[in-house]
C-alpha positions in Angstrom: -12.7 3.2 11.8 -10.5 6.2 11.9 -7.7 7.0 14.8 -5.6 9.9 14.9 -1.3 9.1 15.6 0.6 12.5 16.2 -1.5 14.9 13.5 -2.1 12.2 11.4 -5.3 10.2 10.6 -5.2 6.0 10.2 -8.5 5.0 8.5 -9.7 1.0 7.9 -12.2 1.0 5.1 -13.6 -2.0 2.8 -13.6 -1.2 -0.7 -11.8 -0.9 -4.2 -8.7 0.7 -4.4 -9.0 2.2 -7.9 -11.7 4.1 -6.6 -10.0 5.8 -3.9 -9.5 9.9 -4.2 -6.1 9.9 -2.2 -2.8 11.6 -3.4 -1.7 7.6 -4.2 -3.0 4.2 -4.1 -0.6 1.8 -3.7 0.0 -0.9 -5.8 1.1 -4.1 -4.7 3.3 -4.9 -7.2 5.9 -7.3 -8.7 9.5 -6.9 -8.9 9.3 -6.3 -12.8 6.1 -3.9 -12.1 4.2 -5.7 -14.8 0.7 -5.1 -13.9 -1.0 -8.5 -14.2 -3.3 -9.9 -11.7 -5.1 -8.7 -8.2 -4.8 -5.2 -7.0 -2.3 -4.6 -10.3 -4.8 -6.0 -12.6 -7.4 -3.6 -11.5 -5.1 -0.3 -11.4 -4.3 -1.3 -14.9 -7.8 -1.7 -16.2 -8.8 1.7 -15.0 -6.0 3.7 -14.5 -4.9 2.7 -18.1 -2.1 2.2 -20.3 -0.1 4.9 -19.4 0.9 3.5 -16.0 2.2 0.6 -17.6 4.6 2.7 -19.6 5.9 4.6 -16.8 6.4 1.1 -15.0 8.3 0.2 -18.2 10.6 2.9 -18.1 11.4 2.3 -14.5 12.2 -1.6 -15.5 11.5 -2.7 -11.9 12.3 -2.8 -8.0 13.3 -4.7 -5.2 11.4 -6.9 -2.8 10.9 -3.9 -0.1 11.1 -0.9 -2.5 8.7 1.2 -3.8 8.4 3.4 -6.5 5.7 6.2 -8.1 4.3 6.7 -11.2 1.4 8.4 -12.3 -2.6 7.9 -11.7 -3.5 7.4 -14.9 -6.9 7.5 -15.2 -7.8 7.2 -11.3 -8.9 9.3 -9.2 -5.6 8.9 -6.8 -2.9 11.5 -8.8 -0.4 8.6 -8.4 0.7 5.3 -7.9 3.0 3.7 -5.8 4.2 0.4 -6.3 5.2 -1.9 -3.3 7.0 -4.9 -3.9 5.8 -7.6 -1.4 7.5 -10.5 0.0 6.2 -14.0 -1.5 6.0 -16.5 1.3 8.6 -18.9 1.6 11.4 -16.7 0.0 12.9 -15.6 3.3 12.8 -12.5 5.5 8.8 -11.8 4.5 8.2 -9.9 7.8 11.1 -7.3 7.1 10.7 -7.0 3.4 6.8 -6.3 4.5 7.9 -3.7 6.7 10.1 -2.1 4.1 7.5 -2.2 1.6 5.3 -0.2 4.4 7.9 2.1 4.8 9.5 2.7 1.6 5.8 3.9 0.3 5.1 6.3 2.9 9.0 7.6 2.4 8.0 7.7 -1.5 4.4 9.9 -0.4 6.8 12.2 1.7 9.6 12.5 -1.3 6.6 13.8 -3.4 5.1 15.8 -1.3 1.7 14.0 -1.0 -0.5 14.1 1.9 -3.0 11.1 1.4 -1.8 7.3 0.9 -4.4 4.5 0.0 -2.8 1.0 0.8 -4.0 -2.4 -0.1 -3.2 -5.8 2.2 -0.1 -5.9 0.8 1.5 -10.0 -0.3 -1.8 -11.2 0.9 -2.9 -12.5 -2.4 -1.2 -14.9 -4.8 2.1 -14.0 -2.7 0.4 -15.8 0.2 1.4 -14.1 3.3 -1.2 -14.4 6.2 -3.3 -11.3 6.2 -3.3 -11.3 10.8 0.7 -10.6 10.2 0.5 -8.6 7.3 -2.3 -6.5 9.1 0.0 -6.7 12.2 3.3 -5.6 10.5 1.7 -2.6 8.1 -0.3 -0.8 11.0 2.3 -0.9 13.1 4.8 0.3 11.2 2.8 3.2 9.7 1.9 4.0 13.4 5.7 3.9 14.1 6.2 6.3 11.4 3.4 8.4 11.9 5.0 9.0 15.3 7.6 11.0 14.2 6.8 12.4 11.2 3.3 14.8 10.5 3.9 14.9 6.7 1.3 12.4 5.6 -1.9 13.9 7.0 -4.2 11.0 5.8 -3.1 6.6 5.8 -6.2 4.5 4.8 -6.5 0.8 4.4 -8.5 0.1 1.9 -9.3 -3.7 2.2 -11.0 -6.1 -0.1 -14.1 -7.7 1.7 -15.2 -8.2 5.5 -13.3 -10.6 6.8 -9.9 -8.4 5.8 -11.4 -5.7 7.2 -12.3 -7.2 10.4 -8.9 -8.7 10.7 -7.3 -5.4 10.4 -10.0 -3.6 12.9 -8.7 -6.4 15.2 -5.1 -5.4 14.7 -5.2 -2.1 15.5 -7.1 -2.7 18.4 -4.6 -4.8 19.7 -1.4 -1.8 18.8 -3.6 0.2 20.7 
């Protein structure tokens, strides 16, 4: 499903991450930006070591931030890792919502046009994928409001069930 907000397109598609040709992919990350499991775990399989390293370097984020490194060897030019709220830590929704926004501020700050994002916290973190799909469209819609910079947001989402769950969603902000 694709939908148009100001001059910008939102699109919902199943599928892998890695293999998305966007400016970025982003990462849904860790505070200490060690790629381990999930969506991380796959980035760092095929994008290689060399996004690991730039990680490194950065030494880490906090739980709403976002930073960029390179692609590696993806076919996205970047990466830009999210740090998700863990359920049961406090404030999820917000630090959700910051993670949304801090990525698409991070895309903007590099000049990029295209931004692949994952169901951000959904995974080992936990957080129910209705409100995460709830909280990330709507506040890239927000967003995309007001600013044109970022011509292309697509939600790449594991399997059919996240998919449909997000399709619902953004019926419902519409």
């Amino acid at each position: 499903m694709k939908i148009t907000i100001n001059k910008s397109i939102i699109e919902l598609v199943e599928g892998d991450i890695t293999e998305m040709d966007t400016d970025a992919i982003v990462n849904a990350a860790n505070a200490a930006l060690q790629l381990g499991a999930g969506v991380a775990g796959a980035i760092r399989r095929k994008g290689g070591l060399k996004i690991q390293e730039e990680c490194d370097k950065i030494g880490g984020t906090f739980v709403g931030g976002a930073v960029i490194t390179t692609g590696g060897n993806l076919k996205a030019r970047h990466v830009i890792h999210a740090v998700g709220p863990r359920m049961g830590e406090g404030n999820e929704e917000e630090k959700l919502k910051n993670a949304t926004l801090n990525s698409l501020k991070v895309a903007v700050q590099n000049k990029l046009t295209s931004i692949a994002f994952p169901a951000i916290s959904t995974g080992i973190f936990g957080f129910p994928l209705d409100r995460c799909a709830q909280i990330m469209l709507s506040t890239t819609i927000e967003y995309l409001k007001v600013r044109t910079d970022i011509k292309q947001v697509v939600f790449c989402l594991f399997g059919k069930e996240s998919l449909e769950i997000f399709l619902n969603e953004l019926e419902k902000l519409l």
